[in-house]
KOLZAKOL-82378 format. One record per residue (C-alpha): residue in three letters; x, y, z. Coordinates in steps of 0.2 Angstrom, whole numbers, plus 2048, in hexadecimal, padded with zeros to 3 digits. Layout:
<pts>
ALAXYZ...
</pts>
This chain:
<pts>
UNK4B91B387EUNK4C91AF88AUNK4D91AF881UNK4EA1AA889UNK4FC1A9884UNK5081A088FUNK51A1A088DUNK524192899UNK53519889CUNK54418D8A5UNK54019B8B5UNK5301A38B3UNK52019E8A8UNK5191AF8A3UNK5031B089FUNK4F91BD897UNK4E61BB897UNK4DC1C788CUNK4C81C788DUNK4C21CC87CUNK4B11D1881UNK4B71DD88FUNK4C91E288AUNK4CF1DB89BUNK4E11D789DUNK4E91CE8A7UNK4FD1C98A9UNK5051BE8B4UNK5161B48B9UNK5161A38C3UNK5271998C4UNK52B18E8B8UNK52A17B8C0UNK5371718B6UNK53215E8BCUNK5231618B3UNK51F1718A9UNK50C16E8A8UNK50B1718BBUNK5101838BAUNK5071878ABUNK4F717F8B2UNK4F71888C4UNK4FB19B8BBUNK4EE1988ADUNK4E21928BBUNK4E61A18C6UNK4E41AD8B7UNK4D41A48B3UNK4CB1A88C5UNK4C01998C2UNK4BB1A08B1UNK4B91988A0UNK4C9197896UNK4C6196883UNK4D6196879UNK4E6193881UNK4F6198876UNK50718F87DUNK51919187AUNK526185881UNK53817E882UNK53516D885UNK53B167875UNK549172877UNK54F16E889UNK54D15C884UNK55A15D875UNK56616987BUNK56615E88DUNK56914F881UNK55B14988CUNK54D14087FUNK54912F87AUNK55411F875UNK551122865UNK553116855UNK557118841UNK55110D833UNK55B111823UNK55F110811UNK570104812UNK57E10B810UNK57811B819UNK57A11682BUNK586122831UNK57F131826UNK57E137838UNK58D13783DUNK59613A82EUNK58C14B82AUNK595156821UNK5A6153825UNK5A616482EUNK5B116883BUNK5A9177847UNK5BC17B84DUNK5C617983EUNK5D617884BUNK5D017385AUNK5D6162860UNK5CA16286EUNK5BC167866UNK5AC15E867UNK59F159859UNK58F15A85EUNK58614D850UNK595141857UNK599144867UNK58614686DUNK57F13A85FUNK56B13985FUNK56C12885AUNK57A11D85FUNK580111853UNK57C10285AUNK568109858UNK56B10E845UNK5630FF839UNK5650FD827UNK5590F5819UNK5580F4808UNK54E1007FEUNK55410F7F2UNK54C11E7E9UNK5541277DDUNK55513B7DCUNK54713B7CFUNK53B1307DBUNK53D1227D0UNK53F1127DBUNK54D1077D8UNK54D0FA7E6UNK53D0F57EFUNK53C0F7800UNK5410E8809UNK5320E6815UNK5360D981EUNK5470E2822UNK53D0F082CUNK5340E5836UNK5440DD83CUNK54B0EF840UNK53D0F0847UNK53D0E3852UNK5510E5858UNK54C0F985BUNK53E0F3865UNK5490E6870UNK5560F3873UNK54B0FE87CUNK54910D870UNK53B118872UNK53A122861UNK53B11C851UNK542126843UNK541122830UNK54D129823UNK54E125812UNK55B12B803UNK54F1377F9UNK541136803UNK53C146800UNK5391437EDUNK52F1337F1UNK52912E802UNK51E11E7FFUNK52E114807UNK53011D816UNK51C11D818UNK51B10B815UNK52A107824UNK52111282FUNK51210682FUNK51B0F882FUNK5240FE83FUNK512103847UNK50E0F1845UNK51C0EA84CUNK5210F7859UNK5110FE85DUNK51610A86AUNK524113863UNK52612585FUNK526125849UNK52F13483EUNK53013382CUNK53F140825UNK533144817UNK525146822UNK53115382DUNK53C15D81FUNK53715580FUNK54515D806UNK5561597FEUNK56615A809UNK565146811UNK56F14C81FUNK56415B826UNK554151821UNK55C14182BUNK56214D839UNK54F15883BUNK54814783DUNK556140849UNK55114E854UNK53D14C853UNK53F13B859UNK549140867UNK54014C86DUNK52F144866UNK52913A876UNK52E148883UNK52415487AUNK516146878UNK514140889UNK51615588EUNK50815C882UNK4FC14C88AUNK50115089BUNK4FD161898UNK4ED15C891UNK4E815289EUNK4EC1608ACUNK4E116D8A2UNK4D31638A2UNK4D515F8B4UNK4D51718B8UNK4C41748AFUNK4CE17E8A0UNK4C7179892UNK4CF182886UNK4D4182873UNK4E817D874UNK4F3184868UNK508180869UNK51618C864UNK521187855UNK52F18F84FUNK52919583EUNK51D1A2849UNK511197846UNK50518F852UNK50017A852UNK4F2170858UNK4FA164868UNK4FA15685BUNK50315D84CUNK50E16585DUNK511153864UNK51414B851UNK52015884CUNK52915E85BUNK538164853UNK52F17384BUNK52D17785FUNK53F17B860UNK54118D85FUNK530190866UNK52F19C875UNK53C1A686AUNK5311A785DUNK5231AD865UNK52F1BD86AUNK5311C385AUNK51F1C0855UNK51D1CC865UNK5281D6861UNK5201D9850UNK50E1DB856UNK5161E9863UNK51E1F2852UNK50E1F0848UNK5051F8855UNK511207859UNK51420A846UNK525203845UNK5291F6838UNK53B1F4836UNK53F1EC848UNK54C1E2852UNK5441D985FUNK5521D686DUNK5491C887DUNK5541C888BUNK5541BB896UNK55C1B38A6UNK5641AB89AUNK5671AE889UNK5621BE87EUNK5571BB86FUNK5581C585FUNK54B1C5851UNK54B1D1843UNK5391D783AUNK53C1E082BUNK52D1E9824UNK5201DF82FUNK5271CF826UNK5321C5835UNK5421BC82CUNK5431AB82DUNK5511A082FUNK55A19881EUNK55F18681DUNK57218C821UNK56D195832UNK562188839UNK56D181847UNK56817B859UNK574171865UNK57F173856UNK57416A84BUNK56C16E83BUNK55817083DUNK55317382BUNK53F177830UNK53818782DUNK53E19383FUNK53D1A683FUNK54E1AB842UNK5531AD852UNK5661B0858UNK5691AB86AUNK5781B1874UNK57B1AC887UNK57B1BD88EUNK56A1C089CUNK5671C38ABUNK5701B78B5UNK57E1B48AAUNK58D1B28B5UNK59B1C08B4UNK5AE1B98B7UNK5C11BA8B3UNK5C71AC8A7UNK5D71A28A9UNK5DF1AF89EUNK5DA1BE8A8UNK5CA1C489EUNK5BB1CB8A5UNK5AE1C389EUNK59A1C28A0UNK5911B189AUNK58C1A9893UNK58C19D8A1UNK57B1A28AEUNK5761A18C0UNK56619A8BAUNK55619C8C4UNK5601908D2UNK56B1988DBUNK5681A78D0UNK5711B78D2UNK5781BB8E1UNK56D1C88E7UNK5601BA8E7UNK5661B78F7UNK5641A48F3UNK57519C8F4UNK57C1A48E2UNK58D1AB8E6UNK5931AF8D3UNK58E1C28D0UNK5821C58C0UNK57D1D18B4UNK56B1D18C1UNK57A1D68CFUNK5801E28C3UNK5701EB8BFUNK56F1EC8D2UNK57C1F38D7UNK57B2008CAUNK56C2078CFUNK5612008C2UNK5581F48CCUNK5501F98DBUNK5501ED8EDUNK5411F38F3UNK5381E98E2UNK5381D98DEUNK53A1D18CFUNK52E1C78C6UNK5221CC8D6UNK52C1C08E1UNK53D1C08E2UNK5471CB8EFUNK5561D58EBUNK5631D68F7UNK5701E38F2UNK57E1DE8FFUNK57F1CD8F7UNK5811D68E6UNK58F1E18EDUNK5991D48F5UNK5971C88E5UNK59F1D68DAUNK5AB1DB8E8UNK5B31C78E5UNK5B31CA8D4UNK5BC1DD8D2UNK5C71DC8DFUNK5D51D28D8UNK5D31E08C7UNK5D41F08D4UNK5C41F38D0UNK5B61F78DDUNK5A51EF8DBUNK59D1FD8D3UNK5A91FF8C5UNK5A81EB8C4UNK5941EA8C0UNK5951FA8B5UNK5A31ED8ACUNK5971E08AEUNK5891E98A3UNK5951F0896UNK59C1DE893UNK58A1D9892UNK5831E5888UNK5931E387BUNK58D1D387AUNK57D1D7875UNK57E1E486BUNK58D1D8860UNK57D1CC860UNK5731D9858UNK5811DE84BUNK5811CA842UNK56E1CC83EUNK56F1DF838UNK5821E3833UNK5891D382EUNK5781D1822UNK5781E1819UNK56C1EA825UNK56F1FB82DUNK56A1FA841UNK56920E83EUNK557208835UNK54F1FD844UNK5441FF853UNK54E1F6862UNK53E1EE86AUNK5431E687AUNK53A1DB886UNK53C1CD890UNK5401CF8A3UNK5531D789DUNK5501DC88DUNK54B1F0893UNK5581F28A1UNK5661F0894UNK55B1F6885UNK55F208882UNK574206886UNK5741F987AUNK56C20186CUNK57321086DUNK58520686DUNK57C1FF85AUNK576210853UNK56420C855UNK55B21B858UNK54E216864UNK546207870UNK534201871UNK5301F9880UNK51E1F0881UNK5131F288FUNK5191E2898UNK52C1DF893UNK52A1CE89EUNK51C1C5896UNK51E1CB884UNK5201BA87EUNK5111B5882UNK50A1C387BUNK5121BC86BUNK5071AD86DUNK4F91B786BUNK4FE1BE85BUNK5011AD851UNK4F61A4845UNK4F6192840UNK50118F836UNK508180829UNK51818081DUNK51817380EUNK523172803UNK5281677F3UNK53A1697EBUNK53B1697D8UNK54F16D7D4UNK5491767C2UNK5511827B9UNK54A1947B7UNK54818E7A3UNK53F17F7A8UNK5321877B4UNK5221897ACUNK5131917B6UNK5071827B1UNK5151767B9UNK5161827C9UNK5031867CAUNK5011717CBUNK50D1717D9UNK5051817E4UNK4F71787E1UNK4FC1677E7UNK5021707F6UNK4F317D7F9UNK4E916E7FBUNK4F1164808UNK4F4173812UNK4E1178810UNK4DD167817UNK4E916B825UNK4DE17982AUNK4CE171826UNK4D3163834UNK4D6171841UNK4C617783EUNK4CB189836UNK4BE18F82BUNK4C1196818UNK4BF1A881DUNK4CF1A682BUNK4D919D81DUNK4E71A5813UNK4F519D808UNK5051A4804UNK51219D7F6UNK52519C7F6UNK5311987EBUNK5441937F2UNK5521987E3UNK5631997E1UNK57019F7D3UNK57518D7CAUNK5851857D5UNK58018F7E4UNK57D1857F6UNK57018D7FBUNK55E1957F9UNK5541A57FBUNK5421A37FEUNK5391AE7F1UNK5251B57F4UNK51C1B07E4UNK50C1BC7E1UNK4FC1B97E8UNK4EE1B47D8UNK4F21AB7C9UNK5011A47C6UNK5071A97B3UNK5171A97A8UNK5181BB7AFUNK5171B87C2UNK5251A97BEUNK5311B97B6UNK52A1C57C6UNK5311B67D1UNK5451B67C9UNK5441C87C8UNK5401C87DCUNK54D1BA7DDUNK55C1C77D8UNK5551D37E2UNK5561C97F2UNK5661C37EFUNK56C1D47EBUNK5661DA7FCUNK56B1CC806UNK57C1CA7FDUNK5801DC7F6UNK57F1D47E6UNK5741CD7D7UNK57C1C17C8UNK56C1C77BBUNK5751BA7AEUNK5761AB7B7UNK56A19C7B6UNK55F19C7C6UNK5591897CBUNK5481877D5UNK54C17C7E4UNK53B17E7EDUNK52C1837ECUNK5201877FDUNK50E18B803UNK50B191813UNK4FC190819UNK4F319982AUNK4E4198833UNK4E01A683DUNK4DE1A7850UNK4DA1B185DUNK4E41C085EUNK4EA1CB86BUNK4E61DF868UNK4F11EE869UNK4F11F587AUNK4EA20887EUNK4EE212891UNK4E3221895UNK4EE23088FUNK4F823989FUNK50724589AUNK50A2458ADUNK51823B8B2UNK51B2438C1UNK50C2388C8UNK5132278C4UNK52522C8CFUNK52A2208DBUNK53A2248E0UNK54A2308DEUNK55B2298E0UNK56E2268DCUNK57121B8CDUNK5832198C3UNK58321C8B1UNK59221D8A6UNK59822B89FUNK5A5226891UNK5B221D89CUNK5AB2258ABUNK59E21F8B8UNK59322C8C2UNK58722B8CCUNK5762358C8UNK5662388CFUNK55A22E8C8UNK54822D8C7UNK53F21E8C8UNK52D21D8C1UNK51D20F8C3UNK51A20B8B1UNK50A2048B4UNK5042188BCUNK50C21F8A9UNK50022489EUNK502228889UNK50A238887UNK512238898UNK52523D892UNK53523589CUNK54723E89DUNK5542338A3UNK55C22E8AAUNK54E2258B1UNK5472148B4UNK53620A8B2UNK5311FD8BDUNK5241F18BCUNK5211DE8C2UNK5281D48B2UNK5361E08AFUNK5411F38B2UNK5421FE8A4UNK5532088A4UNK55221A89DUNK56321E89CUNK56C23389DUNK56A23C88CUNK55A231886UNK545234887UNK53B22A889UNK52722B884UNK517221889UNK50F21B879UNK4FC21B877UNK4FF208878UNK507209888UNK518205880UNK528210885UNK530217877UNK54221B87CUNK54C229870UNK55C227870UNK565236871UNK55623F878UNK54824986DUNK54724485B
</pts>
């Protein structure tokens, strides 16, 4: 069998095939073709392939993510409960910049749906699920009709307590299929049916925006497989770690937001797992952007309903969490109109790129940086095609130091510590700032940046040491090949700890368990690969918000209810520092998740080779810092791919390879796992 994840990026999209009878790997990087992703993705699975049979095709994508933060999706529509048309706009009365007189407000100034696309009708549904007014039917189909004339492409339905009973929004959804046959439906229940009519209204604002791009993208896509004789199994990227058929992907595109990012951490946590490591931060580094995830005991932690913001919008769907900051690659260093040196988070992008690209960029980068220093070599290139030109690099930070008296060496070591800084303060709101002790974590760091800045940057946090995976570059599609299917139902009940009785919440999980099994059923799983996990979101009485508790696996009695508000207090106490054992706890939501296993990707193994010696490629000059002073100092540089597992580094030292450079800075060590991984000690032998 023929496994293969792919991982589209806005500048390279990254492929790893793995042969399950033979053990064969087999990784490769094509450039990303933004007119139409399927056209890159199809020629590097092709050229992978080799004319071979392809049978399960894993992919990750920002199609849905582009589209929303270019505010480049459909003409999208709104059918209503009157009275509620600009629940939109209004939101909740928030303003980002509480003194800014200039700021902007995303859900206003970049409105989804204007206005004049926003359509009431008469219906109404108490909090209990009670109706109270019938819908007017003949209402929607005059919405419909007027959306239809305008020109909208995308439909969206969202109704006042939904999420309690649907049958309204259900029933305008057909009645809009009949009068407007073409557009692109969402229900808000059928998105986030859950409370809060503002996040529920907004998750399905953004599905129907981004709804027919990702449609027409994921049959485009479809089509070019088949054409390329790749008939394989498709499974899409979400952002809850979980992976989707193309047509729950092309129903429910908002649950594809976060999803190349998410299949980092899910990397990052099958590179842990296999090297023993179970408290980890996964840091993906970019061109762009630096990615951080955090795995705590081989459970990832997902994002809660407060955290779960995209293009300053709330996206309540389930999403690992995943905290971006614009600091990569090609993020662009300069001096501000207040005299600052500053680095990001504005990037050179794939075009013109970094300077040294030699392709028309003039604005030095942190690539330029890394050059400059040493750190990247000219006579490689990056990503197996790109060619470095150091003299470009130089003159781009020679522009930029000058005017600070400083020379361009002392301006790209700047460059990285800025950098870095940024980073590592990235870092510090997802371990510091939630109660976690980075002293604790496993820095695993990937992406084609991640391990050139990996080992500064943790040992700026404390962290103790650095796992680097076998191919850095491609790791997140790696991560595709360590998902399942997977599905998140969910039913709110707004009880009271005294009013929850296990026969009440056994009916629910039940309920649930069922709808989800049939989810699996119709994607063919079989029971043996199925498995079901239960949830329940609480809060102290008067609180704003939940924590998602794990209920026990088996049968659900009076004392797993009391196990579940006994975990509650724990959890708060661990995410909040403290516990209120006293108060009144209220059930909000309860949750099955189900999954359906797929074809996984197995931990690597290298022959064992404590040589190093053998895999030198080079001796040179590079800078390092040395407290507040740069030196140069001879460096040896290493072919990763000639490393074998107990093959011990000293550095300072570097690793190259096609997807990515590997930085082994003075006073650290690194070793070659059994896995092929590089484990970097900070501070040397431990």
């Amino acid at each position: 069998m023929r496994i293969t994840g792919v991982d589209v990026g806005g500048t390279h999209t990254d492929i790893i095939a793995f042969d399950t009878d033979s053990g064969e790997v087999a990784v490769h990087k094509v450039p990303s073709t933004p007119h139409d992703h399927s056209v890159g993705l199809v020629d590097g699975v092709s050229a992978v392939a080799g004319g071979g049979e392809l049978d399960f095709l894993a992919h990750g994508t920002t199609i849905a993510t582009n589209a929303l933060l270019q505010h480049d999706g459909a003409t999208t529509g709104l059918i209503t409960t009157a009275g509620f048309r600009d629940i939109l706009h209004i939101a909740r009365h928030q303003r980002p910049l509480h003194y800014s007189i200039r700021q902007q407000i995303p859900w206003q100034d970049g409105a989804l749906i204007p206005r004049r696309h926003r359509k009431v009708v008469h219906e109404r549904v108490d909090a209990l699920g009670q109706v109270t007014t019938p819908l007017d039917e003949e209402a929607v189909r005059q919405a419909a009709e007027e959306l239809a004339a305008a020109g909208v492409e995308s439909v969206v339905i969202a109704f006042l307590n939904s999420y309690r009973n649907a049958t309204h929004e259900l029933r305008a959804a057909e009645l809009v299929r009949e009068v407007f046959p073409a557009a692109f439906i969402t229900t808000s229940a059928g998105v986030s049916p859950q409370f809060r009519e503002y996040e529920r209204f907004t998750a399905a604002a953004v599905n129907g925006f981004v709804g027919p791009t990702v449609q027409r993208y994921i049959g485009k896509l479809g089509d070019r497989l088949a054409s390329a004789g790749l008939d394989a199994e498709l499974r899409i990227m979400r952002s809850n770690g979980g992976a989707a058929t193309p047509r729950f992907a092309a129903d429910y595109p908002v649950t594809l937001l976060m999803s190349g990012p998410a299949a980092g951490v899910l990397a990052g946590a099958h590179v842990g797992n296999a090297c023993g490591r179970e408290n980890l931060v996964t840091f993906d580094v970019g061109g762009t952007s630096a990615d951080i995830g955090i795995v705590t005991s081989r459970s990832i932690l997902e994002s809660s309903p407060r955290d779960t913001w995209i293009a300053g919008l709330p996206i309540v769907v389930p999403m690992i969490d995943v905290h971006t900051v614009g600091a990569g690659g090609g993020s662009v260093a300069y001096v501000d109109s207040g005299g600052a040196f500053r680095v990001g988070p504005r990037s050179a992008g794939a075009s013109p790129g970094p300077a040294c690209y030699g392709q028309g960029g003039e604005e030095p980068t942190v690539t330029d940086a890394n050059l400059v220093l040493g750190r990247l070599r000219a006579d490689r290139t990056l990503a197996g095609s790109t060619s470095l030109r150091p003299d470009l690099a130089t003159e781009a930070l020679r522009r930029l130091g000058e005017p600070l008296g400083m020379t361009p060496e002392e301006t790209a070591a700047g460059v990285l510590r800025i950098v870095n800084n940024n980073m590592a303060n990235a870092i510090r709101t997802r371990t510091i700032q939630k109660g976690k002790d980075p002293r604790a974590f496993t820095l695993v760091a990937f992406g084609g940046a991640g391990p050139l800045h990996a080992a500064e940057v943790a040992a700026s946090l404390g962290l103790p040491e650095v796992l680097v995976p076998r191919y850095p570059g491609i790791t997140s599609a790696m991560g595709l090949l360590a998902s399942d299917l997977k599905y998140d139902l969910l039913r709110t009940m707004f009880l009271l700890d005294e009013n929850v009785t296990a026969a009440a919440l056994d009916d629910v999980f039940s309920t649930l368990g069922t709808e989800a099994r049939e989810h699996l059923v119709a994607d063919g799983v079989p029971a043996q690969d199925m498995s079901f996990e239960r949830y329940a979101d609480c809060r102290y009485l008067g609180q704003g918000y939940e924590l998602r508790v794990p209920l026990d696996d088996g049968v659900l009695d009076e004392e797993a209810v009391s196990r579940c508000w006994k975990r509650f207090h724990q959890l708060h106490a661990e995410e909040y520092g403290h516990a209120f054992h006293d108060s009144p706890i209220e059930l909000i939501n309860v949750r099955v998740i189900a999954r359906g296993e797929l074809p996984k990707l197995p931990a690597f193994s290298v022959d064992a080779d404590p040589d190093a010696s053998k895999a030198v490629v080079a001796t040179d000059t590079a800078l390092f810092r040395f407290g507040d002073e740069l030196k140069p100092v001879e460096t040896t540089y290493y072919e990763r791919s000639e490393l074998g597992a107990g093959a011990v580094i000293e550095g300072p030292a570097v690793a190259v390879q096609m997807d990515s450079t590997t930085v082994i800075p003075p006073g650290t060590q690194a070793r070659v796992l059994e896995t092929g991984d590089i484990l970097i000690r900070i501070g040397g032998k431990r």
